[in-house]
C-alpha positions in Angstrom: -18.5 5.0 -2.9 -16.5 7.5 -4.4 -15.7 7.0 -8.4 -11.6 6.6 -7.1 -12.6 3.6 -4.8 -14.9 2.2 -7.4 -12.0 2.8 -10.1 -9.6 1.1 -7.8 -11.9 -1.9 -6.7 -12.1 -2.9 -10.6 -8.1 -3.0 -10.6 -7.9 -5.3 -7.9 -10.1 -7.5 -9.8 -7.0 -7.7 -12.4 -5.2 -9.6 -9.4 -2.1 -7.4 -9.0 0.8 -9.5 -7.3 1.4 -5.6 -5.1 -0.6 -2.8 -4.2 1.2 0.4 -3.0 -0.2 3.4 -0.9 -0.9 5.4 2.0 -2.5 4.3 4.8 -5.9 6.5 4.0 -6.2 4.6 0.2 -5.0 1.1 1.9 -8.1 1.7 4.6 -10.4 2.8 1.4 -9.3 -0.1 -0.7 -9.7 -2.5 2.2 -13.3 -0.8 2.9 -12.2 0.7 6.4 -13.1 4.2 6.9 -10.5 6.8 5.8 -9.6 10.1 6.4 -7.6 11.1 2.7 -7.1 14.2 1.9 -6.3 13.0 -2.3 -3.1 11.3 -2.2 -2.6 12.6 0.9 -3.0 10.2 3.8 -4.2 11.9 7.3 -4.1 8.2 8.4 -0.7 6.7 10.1 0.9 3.5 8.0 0.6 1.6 11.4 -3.2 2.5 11.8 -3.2 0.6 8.2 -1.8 -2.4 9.3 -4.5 -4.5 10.2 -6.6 -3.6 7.1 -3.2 -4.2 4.9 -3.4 -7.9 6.3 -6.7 -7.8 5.4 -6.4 -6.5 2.0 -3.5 -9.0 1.3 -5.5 -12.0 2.2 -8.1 -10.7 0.2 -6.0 -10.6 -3.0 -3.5 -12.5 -2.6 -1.2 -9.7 -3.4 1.7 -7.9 -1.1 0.3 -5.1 0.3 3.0 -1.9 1.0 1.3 0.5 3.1 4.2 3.7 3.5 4.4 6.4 5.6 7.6 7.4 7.8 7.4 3.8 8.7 6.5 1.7 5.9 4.8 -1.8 6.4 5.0 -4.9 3.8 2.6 -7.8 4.5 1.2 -11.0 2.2 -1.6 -10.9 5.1 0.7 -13.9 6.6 4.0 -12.3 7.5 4.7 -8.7 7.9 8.2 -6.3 7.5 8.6 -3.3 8.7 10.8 -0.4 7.0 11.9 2.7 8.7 13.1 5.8 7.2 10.3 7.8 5.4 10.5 11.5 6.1 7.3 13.8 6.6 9.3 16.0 3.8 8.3 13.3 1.3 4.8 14.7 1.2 5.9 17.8 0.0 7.6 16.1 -3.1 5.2 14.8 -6.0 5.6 12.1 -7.2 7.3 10.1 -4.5 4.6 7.6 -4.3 4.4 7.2 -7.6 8.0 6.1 -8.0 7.7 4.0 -4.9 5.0 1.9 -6.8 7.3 1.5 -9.9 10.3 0.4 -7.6 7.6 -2.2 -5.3 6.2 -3.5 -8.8 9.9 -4.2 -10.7 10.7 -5.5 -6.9 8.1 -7.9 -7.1 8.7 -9.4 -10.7 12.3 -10.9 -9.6 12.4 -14.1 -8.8 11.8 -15.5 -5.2 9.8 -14.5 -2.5 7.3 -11.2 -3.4 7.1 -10.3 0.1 11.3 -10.4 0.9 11.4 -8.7 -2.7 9.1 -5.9 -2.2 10.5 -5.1 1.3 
C-alpha cells in the first residue's frame, strides 16, 4: 500500500463527517483498484460510485466523488451534480478548494448530504 493510501486510511480513522476526491483516490480509499495518475484521476466519477457508497457506509461520512459529473452519497441516498469541465484539471488547486467549500457545506445545520450537494 502506497505511503498516500496508508496516510489517508489513518485520517479516516479521525471520522470526518466528508471526504472529497476523484474517482481514482475514492477507489484507493475504498480499497478498489485505481488507476491515479497523483491527483489526477484516469478513473470516471461514475465508475466511483459504487465504492463511494461503500466508503460512506464504511465511515459514516458523505462521500463527494467529482469529476465532470459529480456524485454525493451517505452510502444511503445519492445526488448527482452536473457541470464540471475537463478544463478543471488543468487548474491547481480546484480540488482543493472544492474540499474547503464541501467541508464549511457540511458544518451548517441540517442534513450533510443536502448540504454538501
Amino acid at each position: 500500500m502506497a505511503y498516500r493510501t496508508r496516510f489517508c486510511q489513518q485520517i479516516l480513522s479521525l471520522k470526518p463527517a466528508a471526504i472529497r476526491g476523484n474517482a481514482s483516490e475514492i477507489l484507493a480509499l475504498a480499497g478498489m483498484s485505481a488507476g491515479g495518475r497523483g491527483v489526477d484521476s484516469t478513473d470516471t466519477a461514475a465508475s466511483a460510485l459504487t465504492a463511494a457508497q461503500t466508503l460512506a457506509r464504511q465511515t459514516h461520512a458523505v462521500v463527494v466523488v467529482t469529476g465532470e459529473v459529480d456524485h454525493i452519497t451517505d452510502g444511503q441516498r445519492t445526488r448527482t451534480v452536473a457541470g464540471g469541465d475537463p478544463l478543471m484539471t488543468r487548474v491547481v488547486g480546484t480540488g482543493c478548494a472544492l474540499s474547503a467549500v464541501v467541508a464549511a457545506c457540511c458544518s451548517l445545520p441540517g442534513d450533510r448530504l443536502d448540504n454538501a450537494t
